[in-house]
C-alpha positions as CSV (number, residue, x, y, z in Angstrom):
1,X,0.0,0.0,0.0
2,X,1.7,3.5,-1.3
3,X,1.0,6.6,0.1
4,X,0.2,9.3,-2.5
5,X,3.6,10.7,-2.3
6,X,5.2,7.5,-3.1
7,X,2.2,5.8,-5.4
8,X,3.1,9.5,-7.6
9,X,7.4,9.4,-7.8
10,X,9.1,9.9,-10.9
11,X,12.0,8.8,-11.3
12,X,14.5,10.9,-14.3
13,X,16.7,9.5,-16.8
14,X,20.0,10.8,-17.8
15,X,20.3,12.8,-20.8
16,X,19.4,16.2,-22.0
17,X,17.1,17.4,-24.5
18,X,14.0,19.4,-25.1
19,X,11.6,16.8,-23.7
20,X,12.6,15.1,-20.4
21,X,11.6,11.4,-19.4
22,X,10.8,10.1,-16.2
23,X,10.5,6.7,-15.3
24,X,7.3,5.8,-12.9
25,X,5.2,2.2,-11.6
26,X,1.5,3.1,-11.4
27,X,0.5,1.7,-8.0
28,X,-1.9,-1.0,-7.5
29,X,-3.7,0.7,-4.9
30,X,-4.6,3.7,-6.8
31,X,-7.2,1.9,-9.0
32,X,-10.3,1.2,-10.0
33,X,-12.2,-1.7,-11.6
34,X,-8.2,-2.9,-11.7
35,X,-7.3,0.3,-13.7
36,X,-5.0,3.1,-12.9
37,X,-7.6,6.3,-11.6
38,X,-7.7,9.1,-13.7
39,X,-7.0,11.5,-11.2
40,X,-3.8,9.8,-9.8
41,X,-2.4,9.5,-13.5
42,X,-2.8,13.1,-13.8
43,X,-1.2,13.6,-10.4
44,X,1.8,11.9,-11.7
45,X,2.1,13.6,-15.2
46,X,2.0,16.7,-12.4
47,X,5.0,15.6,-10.7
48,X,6.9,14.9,-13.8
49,X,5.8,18.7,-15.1
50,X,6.8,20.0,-11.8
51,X,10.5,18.3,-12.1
52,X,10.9,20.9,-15.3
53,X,9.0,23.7,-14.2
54,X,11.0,24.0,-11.3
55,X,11.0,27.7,-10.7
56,X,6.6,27.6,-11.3
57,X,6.2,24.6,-8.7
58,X,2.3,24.1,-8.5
59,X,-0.2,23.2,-10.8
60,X,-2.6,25.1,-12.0
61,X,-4.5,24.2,-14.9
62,X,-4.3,20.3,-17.0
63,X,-6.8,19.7,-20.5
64,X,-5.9,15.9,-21.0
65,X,-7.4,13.2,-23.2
66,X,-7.5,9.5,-21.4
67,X,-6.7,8.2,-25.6
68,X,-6.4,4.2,-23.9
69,X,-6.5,2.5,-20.5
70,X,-3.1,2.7,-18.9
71,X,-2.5,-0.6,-16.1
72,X,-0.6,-1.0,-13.5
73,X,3.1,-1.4,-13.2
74,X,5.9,0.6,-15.1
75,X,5.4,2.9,-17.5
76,X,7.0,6.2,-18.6
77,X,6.1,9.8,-18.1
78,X,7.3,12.5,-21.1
79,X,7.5,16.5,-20.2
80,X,8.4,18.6,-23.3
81,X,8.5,22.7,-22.1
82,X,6.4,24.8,-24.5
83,X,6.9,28.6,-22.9
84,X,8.2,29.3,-19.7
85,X,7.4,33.3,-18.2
86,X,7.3,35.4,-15.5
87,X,4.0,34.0,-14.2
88,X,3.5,30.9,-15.5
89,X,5.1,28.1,-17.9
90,X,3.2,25.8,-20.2
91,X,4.7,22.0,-20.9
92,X,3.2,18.8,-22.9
93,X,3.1,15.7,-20.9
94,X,2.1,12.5,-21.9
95,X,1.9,8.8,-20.5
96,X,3.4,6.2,-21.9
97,X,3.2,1.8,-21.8
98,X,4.5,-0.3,-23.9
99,X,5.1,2.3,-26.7
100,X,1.5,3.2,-26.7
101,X,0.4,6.4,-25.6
102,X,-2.3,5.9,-22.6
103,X,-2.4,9.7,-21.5
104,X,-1.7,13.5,-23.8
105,X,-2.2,16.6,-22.1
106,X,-1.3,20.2,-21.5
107,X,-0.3,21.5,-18.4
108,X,-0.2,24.9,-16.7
109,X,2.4,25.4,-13.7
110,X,2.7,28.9,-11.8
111,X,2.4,29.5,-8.1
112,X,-0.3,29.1,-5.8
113,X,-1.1,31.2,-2.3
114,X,-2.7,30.4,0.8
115,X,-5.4,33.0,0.9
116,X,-8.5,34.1,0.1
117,X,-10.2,35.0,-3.2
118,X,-10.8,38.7,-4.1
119,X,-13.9,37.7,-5.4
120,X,-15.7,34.9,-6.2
121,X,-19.5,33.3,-6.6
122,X,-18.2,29.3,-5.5
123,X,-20.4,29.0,-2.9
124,X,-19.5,26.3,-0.5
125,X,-21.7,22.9,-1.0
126,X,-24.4,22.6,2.2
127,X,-23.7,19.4,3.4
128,X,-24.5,17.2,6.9
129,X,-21.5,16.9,8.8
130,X,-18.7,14.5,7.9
131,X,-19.5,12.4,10.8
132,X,-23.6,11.6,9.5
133,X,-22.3,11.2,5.8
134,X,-21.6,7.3,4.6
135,X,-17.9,6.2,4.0
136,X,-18.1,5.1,1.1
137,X,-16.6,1.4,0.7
138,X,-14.0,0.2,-1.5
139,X,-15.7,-2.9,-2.7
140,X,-19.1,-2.9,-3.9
141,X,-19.9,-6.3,-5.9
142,X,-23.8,-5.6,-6.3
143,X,-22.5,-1.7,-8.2
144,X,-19.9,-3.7,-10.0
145,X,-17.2,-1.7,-7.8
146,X,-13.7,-1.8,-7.1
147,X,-11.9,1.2,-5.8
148,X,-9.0,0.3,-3.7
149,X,-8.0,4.1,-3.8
150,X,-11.1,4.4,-1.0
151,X,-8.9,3.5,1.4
152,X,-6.7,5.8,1.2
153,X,-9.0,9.0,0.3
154,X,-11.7,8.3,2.4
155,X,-15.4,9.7,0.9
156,X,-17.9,9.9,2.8
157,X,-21.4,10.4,0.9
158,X,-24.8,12.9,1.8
159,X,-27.4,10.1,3.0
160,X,-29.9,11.7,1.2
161,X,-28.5,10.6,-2.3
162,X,-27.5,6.9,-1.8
163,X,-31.0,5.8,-3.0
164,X,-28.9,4.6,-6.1
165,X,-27.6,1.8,-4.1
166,X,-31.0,0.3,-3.4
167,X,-32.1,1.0,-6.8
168,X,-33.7,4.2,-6.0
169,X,-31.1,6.8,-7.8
170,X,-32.3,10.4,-7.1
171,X,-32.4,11.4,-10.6
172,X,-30.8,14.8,-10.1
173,X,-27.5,13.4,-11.4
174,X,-25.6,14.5,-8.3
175,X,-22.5,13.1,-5.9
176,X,-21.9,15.2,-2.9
177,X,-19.8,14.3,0.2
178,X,-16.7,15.0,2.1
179,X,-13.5,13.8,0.9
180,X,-10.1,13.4,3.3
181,X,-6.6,11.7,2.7
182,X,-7.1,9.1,4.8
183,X,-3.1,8.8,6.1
184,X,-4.5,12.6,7.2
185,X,-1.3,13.8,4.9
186,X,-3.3,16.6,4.0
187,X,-4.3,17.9,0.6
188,X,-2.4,20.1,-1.9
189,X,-2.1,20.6,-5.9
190,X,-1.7,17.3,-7.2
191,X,-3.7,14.9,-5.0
192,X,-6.9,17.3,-5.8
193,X,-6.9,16.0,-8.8
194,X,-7.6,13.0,-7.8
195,X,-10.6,14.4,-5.4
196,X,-12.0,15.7,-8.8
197,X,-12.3,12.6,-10.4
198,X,-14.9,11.3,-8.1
199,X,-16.1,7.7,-7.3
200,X,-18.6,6.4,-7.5
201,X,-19.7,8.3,-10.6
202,X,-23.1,10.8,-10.9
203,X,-24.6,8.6,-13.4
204,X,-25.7,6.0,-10.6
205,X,-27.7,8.7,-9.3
206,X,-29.1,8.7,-12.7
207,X,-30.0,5.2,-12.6
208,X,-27.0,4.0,-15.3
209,X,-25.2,1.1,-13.9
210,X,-21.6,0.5,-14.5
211,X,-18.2,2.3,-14.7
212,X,-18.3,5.8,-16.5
213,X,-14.5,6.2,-18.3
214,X,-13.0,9.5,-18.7
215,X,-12.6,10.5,-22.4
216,X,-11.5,14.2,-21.7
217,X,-11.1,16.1,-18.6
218,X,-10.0,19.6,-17.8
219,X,-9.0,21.3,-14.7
220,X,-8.0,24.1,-12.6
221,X,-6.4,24.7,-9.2
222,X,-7.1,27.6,-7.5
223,X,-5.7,27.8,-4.5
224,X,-3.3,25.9,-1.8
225,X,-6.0,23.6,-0.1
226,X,-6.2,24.3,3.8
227,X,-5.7,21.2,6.1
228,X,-8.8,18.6,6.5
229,X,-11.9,17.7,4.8
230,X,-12.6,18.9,1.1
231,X,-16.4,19.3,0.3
232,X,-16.9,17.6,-2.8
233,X,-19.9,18.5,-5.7
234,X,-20.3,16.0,-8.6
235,X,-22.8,17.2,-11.0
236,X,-23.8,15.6,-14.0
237,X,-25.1,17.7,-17.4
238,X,-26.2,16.1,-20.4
239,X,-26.5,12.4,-21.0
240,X,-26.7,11.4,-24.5
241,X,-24.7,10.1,-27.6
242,X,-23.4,7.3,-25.1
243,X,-21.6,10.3,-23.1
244,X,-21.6,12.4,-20.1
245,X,-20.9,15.7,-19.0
246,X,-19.6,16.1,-15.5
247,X,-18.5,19.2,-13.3
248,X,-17.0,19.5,-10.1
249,X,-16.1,21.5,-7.2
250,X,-14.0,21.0,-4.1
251,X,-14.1,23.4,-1.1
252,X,-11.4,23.6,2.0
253,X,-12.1,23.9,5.5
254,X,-11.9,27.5,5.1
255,X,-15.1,27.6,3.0
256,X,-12.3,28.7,-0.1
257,X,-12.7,27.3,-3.6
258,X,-10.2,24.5,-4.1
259,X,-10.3,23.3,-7.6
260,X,-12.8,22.6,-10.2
261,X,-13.3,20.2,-12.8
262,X,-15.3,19.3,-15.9
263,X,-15.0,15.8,-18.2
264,X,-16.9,14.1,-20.9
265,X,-17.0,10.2,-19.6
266,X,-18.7,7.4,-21.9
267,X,-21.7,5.5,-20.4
268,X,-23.7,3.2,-21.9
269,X,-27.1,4.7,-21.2
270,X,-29.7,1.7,-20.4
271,X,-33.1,0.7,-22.3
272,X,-35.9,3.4,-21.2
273,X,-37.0,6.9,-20.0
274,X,-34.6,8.9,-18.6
275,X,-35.3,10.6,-14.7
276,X,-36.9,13.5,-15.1
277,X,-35.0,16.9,-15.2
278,X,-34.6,18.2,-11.7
């Protein structure tokens, strides 16, 4: 079992040249349904960008297509700088197994600040307290569910939309919950990432069984996350064409606007009338 810290290492190779290569072992535990989670394969590209960037250490912005399924074990991580400036630098990264390209994206580096927005309409989720909310479990059989990453990001789900899991879904294509490393490491730039990418998926609220894959999936970081809990807001937009929109939102203790998120994931929408619109 890897912490994130250690599940996310890159390791460099020798050599110069305008794109640099890192060497990296997608962990076991960061998975789901046996694959690599979106989120922590980002997390990792992240770590490699952050190796170049070095004088722009955070992340603050990553557009990435998923183009196939990466799987566990060794694989390799490529950084190629694009511009670097006073404020920010932009880089190419892209993940790499067995000569096939599993991961392309761009990545934004720059400098985050512990504070407050100057302005801002992100209002924090209303939720129950953690302690009434359901942790969500890593093994599900009956959803088809295997998220070993649950242990160590622990999510625990609002009560009032878990009808899905007695074959009730809400309809309102919605996830909401708390979300906290469960090690109690703490958040920061790259592990949000993989809060974004949240599990179990807003189409089981819409009554769609089965894994939802990530096809594209943008990003932003707005601030350094404070210590404990992240409120956590999984909304779903338009189902149709055997895809699905998805945004979401993450909130610090501090009430602050963490990071936000929006994807286009494939479902296979099932036989039927869809829920009505909320």
């Amino acid at each position: 079992m890897a912490d994130f810290m250690t599940a996310t290492a890159v390791r460099p190779r020798g050599g110069t040249g305008a794109t640099r290569t890192f060497d990296v072992t997608l962990d076991a535990q960061w998975t789901v349904n046996g694959k690599p989670h979106g989120g922590y394969l980002l997390a990792v590209l992240g770590r490699a960008a952050s190796q170049v960037a070095e004088t722009h250490p955070h992340l603050l912005a990553v557009n990435a297509s998923f183009l196939e399924a990466a799987e566990r074990g060794d694989a390799v991580a490529e950084v190629e700088p694009l511009r670097e400036g006073r404020g920010s630098a932009q880089l190419r990264a892209r993940l790499v197994q067995d000569d096939r390209v599993k991961v392309e994206c761009l990545i934004v580096q720059g400098l985050l600040e512990d504070e407050d927005a100057w302005w801002s309409t992100a209002v924090p989720e209303e939720l129950p307290d953690e302690k009434d909310c359901f942790l969500a479990p890593s093994e599900v059989p009956e959803l088809g569910l295997s998220a070993p990453f649950l242990a160590m990001i622990e999510h625990r789900l609002d009560p009032a939309l878990l009808g899905f899991a007695v074959g009730q879904p809400s309809g309102q294509g919605l996830v909401r919950g708390w979300q906290r490393m469960a090690d109690e490491s703490g958040w920061d730039p790259l592990s949000v990432l993989v809060a974004l990418d949240v599990i179990p998926s807003a189409s089981l609220d819409l009554g769609i069984p089965g894994w939802a894959p990530t096809i594209q999936f943008s990003a932003y970081v707005r601030s350094l996350p404070a210590a404990g809990a992240l409120r956590t807001r999984l909304k779903a937009g338009q189902v149709g064409a055997q895809t699905m929109d998805l945004s979401a939102h993450l909130w610090d203790d501090k009430g602050r606007l963490v990071a936000q998120a929006s994807q286009i994931a494939a479902v296979r929408i099932p036989d039927g009338a869809a829920p009505g619109n909320p």
